[in-house]
N, C-alpha and C positions, 0 to 999 in steps of 0.2 A: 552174458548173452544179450542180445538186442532184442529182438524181433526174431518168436516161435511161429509157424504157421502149420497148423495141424488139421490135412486134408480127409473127411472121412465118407465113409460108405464101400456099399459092397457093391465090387466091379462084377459080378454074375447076378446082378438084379437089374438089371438096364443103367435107368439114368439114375440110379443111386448111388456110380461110383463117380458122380459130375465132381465131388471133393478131394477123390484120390485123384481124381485125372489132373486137377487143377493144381496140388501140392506137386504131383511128379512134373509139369510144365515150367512149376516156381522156381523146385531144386534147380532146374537148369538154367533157368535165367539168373535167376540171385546168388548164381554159386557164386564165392568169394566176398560177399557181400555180410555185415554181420549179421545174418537169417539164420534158423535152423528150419528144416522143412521136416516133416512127416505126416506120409500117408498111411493112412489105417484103414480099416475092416471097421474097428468099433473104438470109443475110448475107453482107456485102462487108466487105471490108480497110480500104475508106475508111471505118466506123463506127467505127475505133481510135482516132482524135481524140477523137470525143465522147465515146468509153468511158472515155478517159483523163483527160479533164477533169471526169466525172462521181462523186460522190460513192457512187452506188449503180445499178445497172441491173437492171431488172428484165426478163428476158424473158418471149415468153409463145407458146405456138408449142401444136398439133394434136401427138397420136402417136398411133403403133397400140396395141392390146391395153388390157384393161382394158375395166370397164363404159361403153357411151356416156354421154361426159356427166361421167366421173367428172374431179374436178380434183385435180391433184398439186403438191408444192411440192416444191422441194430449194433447195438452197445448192450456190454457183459457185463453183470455183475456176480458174485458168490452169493450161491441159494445151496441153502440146505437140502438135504433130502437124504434118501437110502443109500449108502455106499457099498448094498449089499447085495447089488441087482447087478444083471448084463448090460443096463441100459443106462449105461451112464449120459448126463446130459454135460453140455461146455460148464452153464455155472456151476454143477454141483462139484465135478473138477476142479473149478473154482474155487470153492468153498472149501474141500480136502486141500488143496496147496495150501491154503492160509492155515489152516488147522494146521498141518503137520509140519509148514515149513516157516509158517511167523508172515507170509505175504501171495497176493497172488496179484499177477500185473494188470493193466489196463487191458479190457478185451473185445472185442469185434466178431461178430460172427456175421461172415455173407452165406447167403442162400442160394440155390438155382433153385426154383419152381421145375419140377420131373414130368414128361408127359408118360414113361411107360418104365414100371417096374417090376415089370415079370423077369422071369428066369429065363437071361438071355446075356450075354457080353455086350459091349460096347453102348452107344450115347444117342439117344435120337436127335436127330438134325437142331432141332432148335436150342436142346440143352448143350451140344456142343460147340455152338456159336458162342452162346451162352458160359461155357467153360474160361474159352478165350478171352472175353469179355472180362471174366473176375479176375483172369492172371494178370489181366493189364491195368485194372482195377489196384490192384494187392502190389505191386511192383512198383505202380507212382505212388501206394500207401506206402512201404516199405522206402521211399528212396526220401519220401518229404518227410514222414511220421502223421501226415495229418491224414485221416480217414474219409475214404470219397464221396462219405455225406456231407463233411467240411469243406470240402476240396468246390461242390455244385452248389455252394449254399442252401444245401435241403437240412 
């Protein structure tokens, strides 16, 4: 497998589902492409397989603070931590793939900055600008491999 991208949050909390919106947007434009896409609710232990056979993972998940709407980038590493909680984080996933699988790939996680996460469906205006923004974002990652902090020289 090439390039995993693993979209998360939960769609009945406003803009927390900004990471599922954005992997169901990927699935369809990267279909046939070598991607694997998944949206989730939360991350699970069972996504260490694909972590591990994947050359790069890209996540893409809502957080608090910051301008709505605003998008972030960083680089992943494996951090240890509890593998015994609901709250798994991208590195500690990390850190479980190398443990159980001998490797875990180069990793990326973008952000959307959320302006409203009550109990409601759907994206407020700016984080879904914002949404579209990371697929196009993740799709010239996914086509060049270079990440669109390399891409702007930031």
């Amino acid at each position: 497998m090439g390039i995993l991208i693993i979209g998360i949050g939960n769609t009945l909390r406003g803009d927390d589902g900004a990471g599922q919106q954005a992997a169901l947007l990927l699935a369809d434009v990267l279909a046939g492409d070598d991607v694997d896409v998944i949206a989730c609710h939360q991350l699970t232990l069972e996504m260490c397989e694909s972590l591990a056979r994947a050359t790069t993972a890209v996540f893409i998940d809502a957080e608090y603070g910051g301008a709505a709407g605003e998008i972030r980038l960083r680089s992943l590493v494996p951090a240890g931590a509890d593998l015994f909680t609901h709250d798994l984080i991208p590195e500690t996933l990390l850190s479980a793939a190398l443990a159980l699988y001998g490797r875990a790939p180069e990793a990326w996680m973008y952000t959307v900055c959320g302006e409203d996460f009550g109990y409601k469906e759907g994206l407020s205006l700016a984080v879904r600008v914002a949404v579209n923004e990371v697929a196009q974002r993740v799709t010239r990652f996914c086509r060049t491999a270079v990440p669109d902090a390399q891409l702007s020289g930031a």
